[in-house]
Steps between C-alpha positions, in 0.01 A plus 500: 500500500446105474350272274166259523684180432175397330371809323879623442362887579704728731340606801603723800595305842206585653287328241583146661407392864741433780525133436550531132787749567683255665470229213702484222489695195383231292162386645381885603098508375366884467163513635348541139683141418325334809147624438494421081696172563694396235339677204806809522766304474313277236436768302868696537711174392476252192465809288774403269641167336756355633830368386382182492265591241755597251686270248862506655640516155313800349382683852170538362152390671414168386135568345159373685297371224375142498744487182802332604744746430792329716680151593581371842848381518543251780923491458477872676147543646450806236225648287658583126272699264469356167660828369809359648493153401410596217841697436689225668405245238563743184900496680494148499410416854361164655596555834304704758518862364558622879769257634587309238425175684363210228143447529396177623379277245310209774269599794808372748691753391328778561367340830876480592531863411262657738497253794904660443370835565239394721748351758700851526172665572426652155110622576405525144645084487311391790198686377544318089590158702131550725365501167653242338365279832157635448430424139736142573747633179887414461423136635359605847187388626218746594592616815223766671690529826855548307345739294350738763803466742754627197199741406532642874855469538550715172259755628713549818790554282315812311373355155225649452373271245492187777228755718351582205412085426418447834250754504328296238531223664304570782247743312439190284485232769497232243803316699483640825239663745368814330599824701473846337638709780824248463491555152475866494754567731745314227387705254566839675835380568582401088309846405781686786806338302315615133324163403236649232238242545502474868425872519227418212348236722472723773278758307265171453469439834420933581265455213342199619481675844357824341767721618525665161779783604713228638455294142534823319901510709572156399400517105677812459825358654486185284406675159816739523705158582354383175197301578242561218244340707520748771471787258188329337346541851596812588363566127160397638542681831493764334205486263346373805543835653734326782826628372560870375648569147820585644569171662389343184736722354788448750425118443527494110826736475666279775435147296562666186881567674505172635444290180756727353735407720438163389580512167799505315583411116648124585186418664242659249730254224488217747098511557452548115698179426313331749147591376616442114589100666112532647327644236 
């Protein structure tokens, strides 16, 4: 038996032609890959969060809300949860709760930090600093060429956040030329690696399209990653008479596990000190 490198499914011998036998293992296609296109291996990967998703203190998903439940920390290039900054203040703490480094107190600083991790090829670095040039923040001037190049060099690196922006940036078309198909093809990539709102995005374009089934797919991936908004749609779906109860069903129970696994007791105290500071 061998695998589809693209589907991952194991298949006799016979089930590839001559010429594909004689290729290597990696870029076999089954026949059923080649005729859907991508949609197999679309669907089969990016069903999961990855570990960049999770707070490297605590190992828990970082949440999805609009709510901002986390800090950036430019000294390391991590996500902390406020669960965990939280607890590293009530010890005492000043310094970067995940290395320890101090946290810069002038924009030079921290531009010094990740141009640092930038120049050894740190993706998630290159990716902040292509930001930084595209809002003209830390003292740099508004760069739109800098910004896409580190945008594109992150994505070749595997962040699947940089594909993810560059998807919008050519769906919106606001500072370059417009082109969807460009712009879709970054998204499938972030929604492969587990990016929740890529894979979200996508079931607006198969709605858009009218290829409700294909929608249907997408939503109920990215509601049991989390996404709310997802399992709102697949909500209506349903009523609509597009989705059966049992994929509602299957959507609900796997965002009700999700958002569990987002929780924890330092980061229900953490958001409750934070809305007592808003209210």
């Amino acid at each position: 038996m061998m695998s589809c490198g693209a589907c991952e499914r194991e298949l006799p011998e016979d089930a590839y032609s001559g010429e594909q036998r004689g290729r290597r293992q990696s870029i076999r296609r089954c026949e059923e890959y080649v005729a859907g296109g991508n949609q197999l291996v679309l669907m089969k990967k990016g069903r999961e969060r990855s570990e960049e998703d999770e707070c490297p203190i605590c190992n828990l998903p970082l949440p999805l809300d609009e709510k901002k439940q986390s800090s950036f920390q430019v000294c390391c290039m991590k996500e902390l949860c406020n669960g965990c900054i939280l607890g590293a203040h009530k010890r005492g703490m000043t310094d970067c709760p995940f290395c320890r480094s101090p946290t810069p107190t002038e924009d030079s600083q921290g531009l010094a930090m990740i141009q640092k991790r930038a120049d050894v090829g740190d993706p998630m670095a290159i990716y902040y600093l292509g930001g930084k040039y595209h809002l003209g923040e830390c003292g740099l001037k508004k760069d739109l060429t800098r910004y896409v190049e580190r945008h594109e060099r992150a994505a070749e690196l595997g962040l699947k956040d940089a594909h993810f922006s560059l998807g919008v940036l050519y769906y919106e078309g606001t500072e370059v030329e417009k082109d969807t198909a460009k712009a879709i093809r970054y998204y499938e990539v972030a929604a492969m690696r587990g990016h929740v709102l890529a894979r979200h995005n996508l079931g607006v374009f198969e709605h858009r399209a009218g290829n409700y089934d294909l929608e249907l797919q997408h939503r109920i991936i990215a509601a049991k990653l989390g996404a709310e908004w997802s399992l709102n749609r697949v909500k209506d779906l349903f009523m609509q008479g597009l989705a059966t109860k049992a994929e509602y069903a299957e959507a609900l129970r796997g965002y009700q596990g999700a958002v569990g696994e987002m929780r924890s007791p330092e980061r229900d105290e953490a958001e409750r000190r934070l809305n007592s500071r808003r209210g």
